[in-house]
DSSP file (Angstrom, degrees, kcal/mol; ACC not computed):
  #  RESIDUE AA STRUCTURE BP1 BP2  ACC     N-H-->O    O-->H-N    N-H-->O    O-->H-N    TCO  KAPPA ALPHA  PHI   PSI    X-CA   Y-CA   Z-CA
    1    1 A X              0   0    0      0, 0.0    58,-0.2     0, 0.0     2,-0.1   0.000 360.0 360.0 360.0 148.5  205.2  283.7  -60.8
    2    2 A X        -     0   0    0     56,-1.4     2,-0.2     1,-0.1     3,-0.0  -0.466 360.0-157.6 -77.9 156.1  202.4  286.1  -61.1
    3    3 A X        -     0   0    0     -2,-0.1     4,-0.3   122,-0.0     5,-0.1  -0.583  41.1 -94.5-113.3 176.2  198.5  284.5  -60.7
    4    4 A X  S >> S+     0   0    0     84,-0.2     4,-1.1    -2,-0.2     3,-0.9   0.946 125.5  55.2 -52.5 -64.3  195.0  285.1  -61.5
    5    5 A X  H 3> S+     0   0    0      1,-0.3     4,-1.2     2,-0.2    -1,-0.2   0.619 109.0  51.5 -32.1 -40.8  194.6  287.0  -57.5
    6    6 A X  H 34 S+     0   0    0      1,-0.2     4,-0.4     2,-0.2    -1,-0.3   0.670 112.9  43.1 -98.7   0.9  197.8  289.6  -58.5
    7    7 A X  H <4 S+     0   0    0     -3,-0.9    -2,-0.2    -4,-0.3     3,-0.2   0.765 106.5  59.7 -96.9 -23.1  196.1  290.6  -61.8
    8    8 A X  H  < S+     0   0    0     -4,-1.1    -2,-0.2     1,-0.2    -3,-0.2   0.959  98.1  64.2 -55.0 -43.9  192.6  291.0  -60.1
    9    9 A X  S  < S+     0   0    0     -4,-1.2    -1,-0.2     2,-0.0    -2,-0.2   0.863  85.7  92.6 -55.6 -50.8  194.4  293.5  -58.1
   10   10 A X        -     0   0    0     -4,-0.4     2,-0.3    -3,-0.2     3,-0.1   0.152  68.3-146.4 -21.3 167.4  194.9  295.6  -61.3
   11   11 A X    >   -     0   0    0      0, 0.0     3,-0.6     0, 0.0     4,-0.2  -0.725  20.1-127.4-125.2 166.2  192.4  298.2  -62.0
   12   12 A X  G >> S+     0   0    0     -2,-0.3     3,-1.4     1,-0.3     4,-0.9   0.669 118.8  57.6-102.0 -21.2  192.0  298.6  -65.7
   13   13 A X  G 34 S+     0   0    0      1,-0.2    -1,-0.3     2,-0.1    -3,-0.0   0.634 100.7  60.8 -69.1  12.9  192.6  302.3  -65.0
   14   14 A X  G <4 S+     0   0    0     -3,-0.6     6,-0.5     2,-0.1    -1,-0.2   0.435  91.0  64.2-110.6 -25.8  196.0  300.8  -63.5
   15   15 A X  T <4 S+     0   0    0     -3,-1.4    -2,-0.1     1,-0.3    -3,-0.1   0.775  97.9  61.1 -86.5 -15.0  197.4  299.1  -67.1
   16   16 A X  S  < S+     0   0    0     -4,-0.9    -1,-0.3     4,-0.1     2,-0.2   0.564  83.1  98.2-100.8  14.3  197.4  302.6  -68.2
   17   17 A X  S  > S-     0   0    0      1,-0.1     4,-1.9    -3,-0.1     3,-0.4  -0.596  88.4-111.6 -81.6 147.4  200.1  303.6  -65.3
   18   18 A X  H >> S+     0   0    0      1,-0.2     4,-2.1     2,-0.2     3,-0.7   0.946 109.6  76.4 -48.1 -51.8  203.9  303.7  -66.7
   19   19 A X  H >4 S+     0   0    0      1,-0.3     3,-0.6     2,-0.2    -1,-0.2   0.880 109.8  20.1 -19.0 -64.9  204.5  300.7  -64.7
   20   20 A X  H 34 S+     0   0    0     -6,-0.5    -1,-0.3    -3,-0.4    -2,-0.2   0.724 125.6  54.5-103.5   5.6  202.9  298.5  -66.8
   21   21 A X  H << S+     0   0    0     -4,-1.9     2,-0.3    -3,-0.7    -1,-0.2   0.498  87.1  86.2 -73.6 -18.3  203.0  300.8  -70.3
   22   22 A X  S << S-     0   0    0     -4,-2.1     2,-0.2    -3,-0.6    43,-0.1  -0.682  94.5 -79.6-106.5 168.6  206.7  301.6  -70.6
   23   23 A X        -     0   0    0     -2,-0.3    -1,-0.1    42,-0.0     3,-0.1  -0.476  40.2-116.6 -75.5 131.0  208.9  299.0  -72.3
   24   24 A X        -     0   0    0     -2,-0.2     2,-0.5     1,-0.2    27,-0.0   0.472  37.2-101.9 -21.0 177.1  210.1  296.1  -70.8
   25   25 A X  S    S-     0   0    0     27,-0.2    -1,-0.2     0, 0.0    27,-0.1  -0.928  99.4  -5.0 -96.4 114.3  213.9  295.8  -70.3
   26   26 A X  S    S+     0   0    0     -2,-0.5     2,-0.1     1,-0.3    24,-0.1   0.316  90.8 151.3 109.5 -14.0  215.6  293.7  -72.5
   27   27 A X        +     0   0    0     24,-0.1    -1,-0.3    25,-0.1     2,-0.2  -0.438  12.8 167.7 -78.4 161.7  212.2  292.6  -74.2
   28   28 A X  B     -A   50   0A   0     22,-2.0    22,-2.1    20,-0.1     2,-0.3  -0.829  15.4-169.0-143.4 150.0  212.6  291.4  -78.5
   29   29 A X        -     0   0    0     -2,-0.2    20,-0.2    20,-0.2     2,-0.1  -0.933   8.6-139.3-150.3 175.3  209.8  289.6  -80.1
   30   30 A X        -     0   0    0     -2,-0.3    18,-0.2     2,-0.0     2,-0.1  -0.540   9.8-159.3-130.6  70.5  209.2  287.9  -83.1
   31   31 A X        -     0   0    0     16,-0.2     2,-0.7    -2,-0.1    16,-0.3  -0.325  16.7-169.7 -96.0 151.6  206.6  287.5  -85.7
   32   32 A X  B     -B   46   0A   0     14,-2.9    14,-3.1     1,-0.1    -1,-0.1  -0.902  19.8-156.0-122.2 141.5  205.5  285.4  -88.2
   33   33 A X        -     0   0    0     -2,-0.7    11,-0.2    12,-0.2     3,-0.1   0.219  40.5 -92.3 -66.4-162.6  202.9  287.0  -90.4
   34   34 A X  S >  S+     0   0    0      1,-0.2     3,-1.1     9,-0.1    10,-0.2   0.938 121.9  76.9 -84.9 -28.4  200.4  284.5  -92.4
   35   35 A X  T 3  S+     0   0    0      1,-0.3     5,-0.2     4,-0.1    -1,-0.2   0.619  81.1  67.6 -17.9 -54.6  202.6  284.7  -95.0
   36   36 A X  T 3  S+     0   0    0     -3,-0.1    72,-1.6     8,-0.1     2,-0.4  -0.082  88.3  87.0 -35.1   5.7  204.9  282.3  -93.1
   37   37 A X  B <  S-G  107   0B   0     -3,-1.1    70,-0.2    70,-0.3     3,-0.2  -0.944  81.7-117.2-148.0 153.9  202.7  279.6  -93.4
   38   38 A X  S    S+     0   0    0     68,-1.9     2,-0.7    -2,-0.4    -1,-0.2   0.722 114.7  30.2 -48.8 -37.2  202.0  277.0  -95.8
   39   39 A X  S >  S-     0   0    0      1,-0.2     3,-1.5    -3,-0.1    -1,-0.2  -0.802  80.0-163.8-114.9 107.3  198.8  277.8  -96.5
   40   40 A X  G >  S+     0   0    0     -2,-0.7     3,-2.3     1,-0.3     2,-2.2   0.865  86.4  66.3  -6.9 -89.3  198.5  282.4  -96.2
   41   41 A X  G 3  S+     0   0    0      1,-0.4    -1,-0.3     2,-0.1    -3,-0.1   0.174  77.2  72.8 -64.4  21.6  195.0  282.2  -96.1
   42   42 A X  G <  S-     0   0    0     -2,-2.2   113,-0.5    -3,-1.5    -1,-0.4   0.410  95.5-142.6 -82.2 -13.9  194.6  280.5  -92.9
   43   43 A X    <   +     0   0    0     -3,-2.3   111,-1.3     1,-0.2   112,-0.4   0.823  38.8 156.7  59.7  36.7  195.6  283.7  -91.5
   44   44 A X  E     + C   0 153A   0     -4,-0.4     2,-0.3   -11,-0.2   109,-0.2  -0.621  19.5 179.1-109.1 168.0  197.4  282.8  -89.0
   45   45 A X  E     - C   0 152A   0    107,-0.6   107,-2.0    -2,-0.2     2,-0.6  -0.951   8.1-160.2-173.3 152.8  200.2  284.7  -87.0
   46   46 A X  E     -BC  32 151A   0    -14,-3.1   -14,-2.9    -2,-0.3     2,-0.5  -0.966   3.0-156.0-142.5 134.3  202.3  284.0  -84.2
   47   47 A X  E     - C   0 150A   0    103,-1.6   103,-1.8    -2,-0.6     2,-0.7  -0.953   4.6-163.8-110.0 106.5  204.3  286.1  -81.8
   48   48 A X  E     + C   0 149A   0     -2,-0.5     2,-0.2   -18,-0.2   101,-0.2  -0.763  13.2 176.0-123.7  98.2  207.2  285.3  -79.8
   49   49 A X  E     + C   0 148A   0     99,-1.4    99,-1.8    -2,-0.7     2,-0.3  -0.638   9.4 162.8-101.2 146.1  208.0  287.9  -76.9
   50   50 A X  E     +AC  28 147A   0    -22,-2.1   -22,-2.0    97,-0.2     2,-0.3  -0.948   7.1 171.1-156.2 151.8  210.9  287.1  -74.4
   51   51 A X  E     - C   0 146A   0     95,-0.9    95,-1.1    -2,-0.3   -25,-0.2  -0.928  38.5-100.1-134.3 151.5  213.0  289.3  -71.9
   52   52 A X  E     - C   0 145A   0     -2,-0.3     2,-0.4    93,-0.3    93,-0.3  -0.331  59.7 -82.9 -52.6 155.7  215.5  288.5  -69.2
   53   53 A X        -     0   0    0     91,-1.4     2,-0.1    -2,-0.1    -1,-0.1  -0.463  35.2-132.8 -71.1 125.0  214.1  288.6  -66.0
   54   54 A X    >   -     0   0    0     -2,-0.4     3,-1.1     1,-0.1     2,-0.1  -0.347  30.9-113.0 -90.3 171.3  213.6  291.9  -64.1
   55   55 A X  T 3  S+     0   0    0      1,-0.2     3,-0.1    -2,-0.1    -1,-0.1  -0.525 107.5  11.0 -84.4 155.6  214.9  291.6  -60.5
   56   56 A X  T 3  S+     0   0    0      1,-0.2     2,-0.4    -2,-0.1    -1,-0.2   0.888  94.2 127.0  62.6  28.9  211.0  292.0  -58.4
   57   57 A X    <   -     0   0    0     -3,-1.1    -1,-0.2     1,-0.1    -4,-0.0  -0.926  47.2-166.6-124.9 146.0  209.3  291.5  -61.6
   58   58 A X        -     0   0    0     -2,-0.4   -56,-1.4    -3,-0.1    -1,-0.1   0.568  58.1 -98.0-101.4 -13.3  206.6  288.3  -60.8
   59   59 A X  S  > S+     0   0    0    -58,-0.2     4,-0.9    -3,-0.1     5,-0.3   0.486 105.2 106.9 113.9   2.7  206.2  288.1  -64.3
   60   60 A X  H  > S+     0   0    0      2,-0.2     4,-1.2     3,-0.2     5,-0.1   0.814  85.5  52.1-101.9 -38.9  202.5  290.4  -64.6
   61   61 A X  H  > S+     0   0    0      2,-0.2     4,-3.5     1,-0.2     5,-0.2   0.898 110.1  46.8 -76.2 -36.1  204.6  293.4  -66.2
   62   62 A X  H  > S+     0   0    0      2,-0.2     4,-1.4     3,-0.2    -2,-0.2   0.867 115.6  44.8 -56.1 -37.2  206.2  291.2  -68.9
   63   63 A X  H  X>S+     0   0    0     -4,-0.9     4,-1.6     2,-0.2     5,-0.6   0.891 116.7  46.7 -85.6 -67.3  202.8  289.5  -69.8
   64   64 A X  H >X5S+     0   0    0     -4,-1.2     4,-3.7    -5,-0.3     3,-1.5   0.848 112.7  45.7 -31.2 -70.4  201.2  292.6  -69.9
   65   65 A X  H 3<5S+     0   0    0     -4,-3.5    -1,-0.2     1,-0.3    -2,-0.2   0.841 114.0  52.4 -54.6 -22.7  203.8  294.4  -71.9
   66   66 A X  H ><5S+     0   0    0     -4,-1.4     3,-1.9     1,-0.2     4,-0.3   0.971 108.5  47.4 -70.1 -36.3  204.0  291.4  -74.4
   67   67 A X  H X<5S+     0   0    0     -4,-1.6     3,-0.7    -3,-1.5    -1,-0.2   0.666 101.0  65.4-101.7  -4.1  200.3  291.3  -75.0
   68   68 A X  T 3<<S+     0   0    0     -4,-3.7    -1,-0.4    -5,-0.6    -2,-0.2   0.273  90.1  67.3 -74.4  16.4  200.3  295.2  -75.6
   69   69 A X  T <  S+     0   0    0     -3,-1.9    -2,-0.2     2,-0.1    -1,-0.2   0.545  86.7 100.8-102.4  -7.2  202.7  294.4  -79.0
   70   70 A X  S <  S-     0   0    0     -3,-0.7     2,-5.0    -4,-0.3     3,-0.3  -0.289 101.3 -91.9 -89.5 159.9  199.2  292.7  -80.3
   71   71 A X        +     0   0    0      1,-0.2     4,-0.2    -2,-0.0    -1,-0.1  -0.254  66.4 148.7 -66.9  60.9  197.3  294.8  -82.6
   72   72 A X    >>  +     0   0    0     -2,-5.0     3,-1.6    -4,-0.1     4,-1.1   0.830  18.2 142.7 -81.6  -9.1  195.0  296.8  -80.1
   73   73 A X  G >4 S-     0   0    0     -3,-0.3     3,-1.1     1,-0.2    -1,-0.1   0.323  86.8  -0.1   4.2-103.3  194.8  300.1  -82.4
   74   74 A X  G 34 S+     0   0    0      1,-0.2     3,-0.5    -3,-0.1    -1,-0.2   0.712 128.9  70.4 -79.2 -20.7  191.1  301.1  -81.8
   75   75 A X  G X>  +     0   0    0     -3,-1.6     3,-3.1    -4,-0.2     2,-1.0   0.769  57.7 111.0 -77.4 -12.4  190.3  298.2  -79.4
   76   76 A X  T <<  +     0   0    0     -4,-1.1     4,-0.3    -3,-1.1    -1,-0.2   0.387  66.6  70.6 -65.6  25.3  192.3  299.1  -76.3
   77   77 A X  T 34 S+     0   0    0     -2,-1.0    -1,-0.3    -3,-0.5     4,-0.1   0.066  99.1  48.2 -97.6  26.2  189.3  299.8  -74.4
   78   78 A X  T <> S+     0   0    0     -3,-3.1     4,-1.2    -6,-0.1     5,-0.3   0.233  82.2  91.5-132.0   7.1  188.6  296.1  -74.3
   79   79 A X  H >X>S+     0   0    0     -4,-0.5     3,-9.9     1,-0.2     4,-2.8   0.894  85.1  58.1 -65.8 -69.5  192.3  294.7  -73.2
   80   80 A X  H 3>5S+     0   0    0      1,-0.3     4,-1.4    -4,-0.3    -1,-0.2   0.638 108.7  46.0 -22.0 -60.6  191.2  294.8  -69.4
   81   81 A X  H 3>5S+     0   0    0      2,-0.3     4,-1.8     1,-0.2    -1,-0.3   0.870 115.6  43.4 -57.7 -28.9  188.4  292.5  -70.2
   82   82 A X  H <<5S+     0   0    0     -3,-9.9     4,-0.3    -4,-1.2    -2,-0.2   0.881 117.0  51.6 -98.4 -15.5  190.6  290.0  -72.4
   83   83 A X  H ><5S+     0   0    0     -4,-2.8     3,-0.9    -5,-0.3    -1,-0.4   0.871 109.0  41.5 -84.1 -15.6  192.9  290.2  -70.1
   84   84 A X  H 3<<S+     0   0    0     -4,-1.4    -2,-0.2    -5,-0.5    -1,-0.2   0.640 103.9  71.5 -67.8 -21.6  191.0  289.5  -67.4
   85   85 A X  T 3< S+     0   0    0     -4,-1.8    -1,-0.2    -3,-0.1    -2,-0.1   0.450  77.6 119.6 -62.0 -26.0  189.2  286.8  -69.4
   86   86 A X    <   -     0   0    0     -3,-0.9    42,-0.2    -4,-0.3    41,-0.1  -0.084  67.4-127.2 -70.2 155.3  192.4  284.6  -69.3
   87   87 A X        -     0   0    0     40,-2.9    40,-0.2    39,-0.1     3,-0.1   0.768  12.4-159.4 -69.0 -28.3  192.6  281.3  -67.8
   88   88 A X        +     0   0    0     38,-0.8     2,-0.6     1,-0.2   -84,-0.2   0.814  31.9 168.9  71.3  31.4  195.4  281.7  -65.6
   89   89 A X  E     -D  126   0A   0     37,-1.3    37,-0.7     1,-0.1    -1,-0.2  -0.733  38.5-119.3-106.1 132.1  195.5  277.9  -65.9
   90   90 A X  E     -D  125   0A   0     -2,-0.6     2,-0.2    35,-0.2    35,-0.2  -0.178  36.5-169.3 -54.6 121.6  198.9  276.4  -64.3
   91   91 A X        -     0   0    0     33,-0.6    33,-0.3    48,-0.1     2,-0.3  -0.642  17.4-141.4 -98.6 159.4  201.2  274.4  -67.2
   92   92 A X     >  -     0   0    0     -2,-0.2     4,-2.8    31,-0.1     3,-0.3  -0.688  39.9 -95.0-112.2 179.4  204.1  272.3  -66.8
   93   93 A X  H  > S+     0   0    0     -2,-0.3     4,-2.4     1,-0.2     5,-0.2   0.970 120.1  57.8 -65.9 -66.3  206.7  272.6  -69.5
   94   94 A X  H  4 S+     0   0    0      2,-0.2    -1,-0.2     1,-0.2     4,-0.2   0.351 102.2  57.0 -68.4  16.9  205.9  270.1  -71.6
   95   95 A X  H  > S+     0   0    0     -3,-0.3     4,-3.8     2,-0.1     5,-0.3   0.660 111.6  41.2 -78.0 -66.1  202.5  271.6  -72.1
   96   96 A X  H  X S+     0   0    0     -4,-2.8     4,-2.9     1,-0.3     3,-0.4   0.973 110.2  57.8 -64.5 -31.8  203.7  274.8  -73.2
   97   97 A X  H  X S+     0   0    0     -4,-2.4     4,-0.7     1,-0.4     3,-0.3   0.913 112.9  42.8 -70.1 -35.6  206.3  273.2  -75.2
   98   98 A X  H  > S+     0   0    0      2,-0.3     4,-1.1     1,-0.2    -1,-0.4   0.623 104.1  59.1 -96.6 -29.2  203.6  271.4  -77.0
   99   99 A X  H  X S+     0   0    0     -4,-3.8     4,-2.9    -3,-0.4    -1,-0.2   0.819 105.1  53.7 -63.1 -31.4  201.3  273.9  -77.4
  100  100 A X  H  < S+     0   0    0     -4,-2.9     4,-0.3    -5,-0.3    -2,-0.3   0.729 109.1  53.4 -79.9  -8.2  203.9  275.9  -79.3
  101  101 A X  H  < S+     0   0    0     -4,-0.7     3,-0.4    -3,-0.3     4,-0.3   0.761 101.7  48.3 -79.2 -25.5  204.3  273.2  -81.3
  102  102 A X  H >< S+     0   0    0     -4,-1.1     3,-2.0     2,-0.2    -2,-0.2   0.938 115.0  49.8 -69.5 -56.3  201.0  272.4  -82.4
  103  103 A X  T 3< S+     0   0    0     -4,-2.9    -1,-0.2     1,-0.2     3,-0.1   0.536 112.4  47.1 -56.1 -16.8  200.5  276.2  -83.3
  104  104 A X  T >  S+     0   0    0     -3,-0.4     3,-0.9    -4,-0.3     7,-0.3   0.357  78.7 104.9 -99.0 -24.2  203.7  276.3  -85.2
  105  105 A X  T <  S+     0   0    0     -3,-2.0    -2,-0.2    -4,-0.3    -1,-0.1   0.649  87.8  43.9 -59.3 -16.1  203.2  272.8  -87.3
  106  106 A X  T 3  S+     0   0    0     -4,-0.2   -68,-1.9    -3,-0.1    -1,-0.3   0.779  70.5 125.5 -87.4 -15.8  202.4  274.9  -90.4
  107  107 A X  B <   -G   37   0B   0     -3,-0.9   -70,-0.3   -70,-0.2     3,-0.1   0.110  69.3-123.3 -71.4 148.9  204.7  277.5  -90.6
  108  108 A X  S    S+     0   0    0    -72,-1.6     2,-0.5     1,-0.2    -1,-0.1   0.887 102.4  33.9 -74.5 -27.9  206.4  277.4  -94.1
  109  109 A X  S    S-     0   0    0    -73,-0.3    -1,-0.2     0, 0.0    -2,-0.1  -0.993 101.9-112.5-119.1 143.3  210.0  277.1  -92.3
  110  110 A X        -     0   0    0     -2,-0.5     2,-0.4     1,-0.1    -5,-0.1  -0.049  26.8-117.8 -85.0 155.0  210.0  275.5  -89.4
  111  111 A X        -     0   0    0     -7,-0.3     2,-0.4   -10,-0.1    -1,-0.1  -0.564  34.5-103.4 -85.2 145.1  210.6  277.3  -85.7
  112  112 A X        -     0   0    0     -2,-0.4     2,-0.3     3,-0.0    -1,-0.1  -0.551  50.1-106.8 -67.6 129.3  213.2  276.4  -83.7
  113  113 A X  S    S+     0   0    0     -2,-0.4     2,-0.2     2,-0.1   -16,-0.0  -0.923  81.0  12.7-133.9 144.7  212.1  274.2  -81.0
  114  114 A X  S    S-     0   0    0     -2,-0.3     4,-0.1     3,-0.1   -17,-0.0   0.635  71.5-134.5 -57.3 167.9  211.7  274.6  -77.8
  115  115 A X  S    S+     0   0    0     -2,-0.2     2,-0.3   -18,-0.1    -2,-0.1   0.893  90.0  25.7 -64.9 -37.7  211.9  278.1  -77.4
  116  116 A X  S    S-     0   0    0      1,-0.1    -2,-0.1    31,-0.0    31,-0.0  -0.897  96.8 -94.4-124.8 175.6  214.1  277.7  -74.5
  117  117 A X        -     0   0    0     -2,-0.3     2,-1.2     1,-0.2    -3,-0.1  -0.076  53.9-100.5 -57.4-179.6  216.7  274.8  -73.5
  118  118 A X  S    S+     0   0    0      2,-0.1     2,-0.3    -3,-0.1    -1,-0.2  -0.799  92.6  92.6-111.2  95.8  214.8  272.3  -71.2
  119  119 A X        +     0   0    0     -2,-1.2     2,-1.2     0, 0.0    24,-0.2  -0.970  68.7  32.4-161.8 151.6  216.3  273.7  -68.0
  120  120 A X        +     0   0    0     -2,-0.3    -2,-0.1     1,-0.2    -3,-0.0   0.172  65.3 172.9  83.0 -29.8  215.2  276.3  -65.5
  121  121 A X        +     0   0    0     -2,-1.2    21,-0.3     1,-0.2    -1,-0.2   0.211  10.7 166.2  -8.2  93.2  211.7  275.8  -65.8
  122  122 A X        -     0   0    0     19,-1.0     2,-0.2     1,-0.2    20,-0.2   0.546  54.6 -65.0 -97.8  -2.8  209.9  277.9  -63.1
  123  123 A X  E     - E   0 141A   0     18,-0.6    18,-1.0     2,-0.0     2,-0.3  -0.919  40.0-121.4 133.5 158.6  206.2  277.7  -64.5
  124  124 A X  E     - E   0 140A   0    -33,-0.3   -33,-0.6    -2,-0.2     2,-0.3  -0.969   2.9-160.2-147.2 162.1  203.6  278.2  -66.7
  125  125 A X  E     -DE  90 139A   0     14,-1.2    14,-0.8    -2,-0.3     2,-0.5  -0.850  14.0-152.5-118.3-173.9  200.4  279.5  -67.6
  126  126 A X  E     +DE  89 138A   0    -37,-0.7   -37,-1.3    -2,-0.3   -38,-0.8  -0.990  23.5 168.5-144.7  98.7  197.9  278.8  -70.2
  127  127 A X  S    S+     0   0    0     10,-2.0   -40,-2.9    -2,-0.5     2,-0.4   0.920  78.1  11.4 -84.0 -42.7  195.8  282.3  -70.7
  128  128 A X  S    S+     0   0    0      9,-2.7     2,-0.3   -42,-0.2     9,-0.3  -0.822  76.1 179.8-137.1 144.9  193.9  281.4  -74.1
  129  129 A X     >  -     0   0    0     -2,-0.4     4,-1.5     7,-0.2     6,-0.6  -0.903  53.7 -99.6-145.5 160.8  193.9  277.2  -75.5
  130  130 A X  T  4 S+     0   0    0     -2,-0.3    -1,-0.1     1,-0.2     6,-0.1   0.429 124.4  69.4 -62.6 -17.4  192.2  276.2  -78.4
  131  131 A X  T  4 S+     0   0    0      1,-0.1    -1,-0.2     3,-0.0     3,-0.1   0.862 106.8  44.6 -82.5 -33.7  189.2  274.9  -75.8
  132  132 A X  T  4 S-     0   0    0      3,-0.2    -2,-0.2     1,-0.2     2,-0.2   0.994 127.1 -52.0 -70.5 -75.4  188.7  278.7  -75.2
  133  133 A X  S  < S-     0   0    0     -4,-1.5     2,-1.4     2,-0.4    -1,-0.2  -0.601  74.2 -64.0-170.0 171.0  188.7  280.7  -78.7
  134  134 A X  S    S+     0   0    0     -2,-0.2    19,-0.9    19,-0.1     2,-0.4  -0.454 106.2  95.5 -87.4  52.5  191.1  281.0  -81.8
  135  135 A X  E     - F   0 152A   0     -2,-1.4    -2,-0.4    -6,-0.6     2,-0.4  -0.976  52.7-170.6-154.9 140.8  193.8  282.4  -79.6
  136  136 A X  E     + F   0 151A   0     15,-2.2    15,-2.6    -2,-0.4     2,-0.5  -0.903  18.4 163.2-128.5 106.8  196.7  280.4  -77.9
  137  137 A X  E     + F   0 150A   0     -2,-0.4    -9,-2.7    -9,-0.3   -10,-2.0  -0.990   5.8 161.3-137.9 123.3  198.5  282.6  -75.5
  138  138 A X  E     -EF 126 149A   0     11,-0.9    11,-1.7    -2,-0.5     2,-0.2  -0.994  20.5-151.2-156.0 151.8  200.6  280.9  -73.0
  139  139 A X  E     -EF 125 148A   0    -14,-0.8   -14,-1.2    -2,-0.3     2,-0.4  -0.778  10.1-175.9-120.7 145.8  203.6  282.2  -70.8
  140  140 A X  E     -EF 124 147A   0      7,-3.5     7,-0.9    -2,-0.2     2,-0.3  -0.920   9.5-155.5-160.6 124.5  206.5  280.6  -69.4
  141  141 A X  E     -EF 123 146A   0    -18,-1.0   -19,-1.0    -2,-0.4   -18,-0.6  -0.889  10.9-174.5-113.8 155.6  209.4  281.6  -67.0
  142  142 A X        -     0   0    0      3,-1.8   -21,-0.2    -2,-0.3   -22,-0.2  -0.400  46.4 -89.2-138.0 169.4  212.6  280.1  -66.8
  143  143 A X  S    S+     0   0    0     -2,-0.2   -23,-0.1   -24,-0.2     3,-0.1   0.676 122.6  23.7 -59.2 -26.4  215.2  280.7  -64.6
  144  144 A X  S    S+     0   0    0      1,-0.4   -91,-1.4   -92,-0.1     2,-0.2   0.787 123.1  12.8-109.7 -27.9  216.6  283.4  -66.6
  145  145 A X  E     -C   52   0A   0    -93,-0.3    -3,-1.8    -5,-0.1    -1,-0.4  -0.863  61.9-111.5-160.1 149.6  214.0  284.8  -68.8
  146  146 A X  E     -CF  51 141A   0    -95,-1.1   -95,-0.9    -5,-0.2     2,-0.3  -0.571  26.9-170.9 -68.9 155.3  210.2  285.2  -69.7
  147  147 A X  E     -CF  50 140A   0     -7,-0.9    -7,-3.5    -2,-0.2     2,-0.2  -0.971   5.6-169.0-137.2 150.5  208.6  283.8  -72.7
  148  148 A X  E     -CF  49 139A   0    -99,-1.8   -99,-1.4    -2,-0.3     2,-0.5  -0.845   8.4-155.5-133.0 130.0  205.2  284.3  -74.2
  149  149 A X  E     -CF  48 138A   0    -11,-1.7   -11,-0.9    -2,-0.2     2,-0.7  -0.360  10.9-173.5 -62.6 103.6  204.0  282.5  -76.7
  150  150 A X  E     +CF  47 137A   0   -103,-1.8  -103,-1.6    -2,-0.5     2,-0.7  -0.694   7.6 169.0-138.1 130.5  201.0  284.0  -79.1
  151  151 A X  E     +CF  46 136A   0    -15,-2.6   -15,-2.2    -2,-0.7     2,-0.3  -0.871  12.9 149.1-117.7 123.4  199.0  282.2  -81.8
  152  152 A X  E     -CF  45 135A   0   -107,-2.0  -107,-0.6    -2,-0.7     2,-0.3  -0.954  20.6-171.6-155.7 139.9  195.9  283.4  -83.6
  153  153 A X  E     -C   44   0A   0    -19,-0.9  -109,-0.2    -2,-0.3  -110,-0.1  -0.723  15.8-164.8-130.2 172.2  193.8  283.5  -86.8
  154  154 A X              0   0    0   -111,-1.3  -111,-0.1  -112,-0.4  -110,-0.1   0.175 360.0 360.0-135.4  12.9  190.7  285.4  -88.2
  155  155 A X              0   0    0   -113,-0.5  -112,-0.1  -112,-0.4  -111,-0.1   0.525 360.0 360.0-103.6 360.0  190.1  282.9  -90.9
């Protein structure tokens, strides 16, 4: 699994190489607007990116490419900072599982949970917590597959 040390390596002139710009293999994601939740105007929305695992892949192109599906329109000269910004803070599985549940208790039908069976567990990280900002973005490989997990409001 990728760390804080293999993303430093990055250059922000570097996210804009094909490497880590062309689509993912295999990746599907999922959102639920605010709409999806009991109450709209909390303005919340949640994203749910997963891939199979690419053979050499540490996990750092997957996380990238998931958090390029986010709404950067006019901002993408400020992903290299928020990504760089992240916590990189190590999880266990029932961390993450629990963070996607707490972000997920309103939604007006409920998500299926956990996102993956409780098996295979390679890792975690925690980029963005509620301790941070109004953003939960946390990542989690499995034996088979990535997931990342993304939760956010403006309200």
């Amino acid at each position: 699994m990728f760390n804080q040390t293999e993303f430093a390596c990055l250059s922000a002139a570097s996210l804009n190489h094909w490497q880590y710009r062309s689509a993912y293999r295999g990746l599907s994601y999922c959102v639920y607007p605010q709409h999806a939740f009991t109450v709209p105007d909390s303005e919340q929305v949640v994203r749910v990116t997963r891939a199979p695992k690419e053979p050499n892949d540490s996990g750092l192109k997957f996380w990238i490419n998931a958090e390029l599906l986010g709404d950067w329109g006019n901002r993408e000269q400020y992903l290299h900072s928020y990504l760089s910004s992240s916590q990189f803070r190590p999880i266990d599985e029932n961390e993450f599982n629990q963070l996607v549940a707490e972000q997920t208790r309103d939604l007006f039908v409920p998500m299926p949970l956990p996102l993956h069976p409780p098996k295979g567990y390679s890792g975690g990280l925690a980029m963005y917590t509620m301790e941070t900002d109004f953003i939960v973005s946390v990542f989690a490989e499995y034996e088979d597959e990535f997931i990342h997990f993304f939760w956010e409001t403006t309200a």
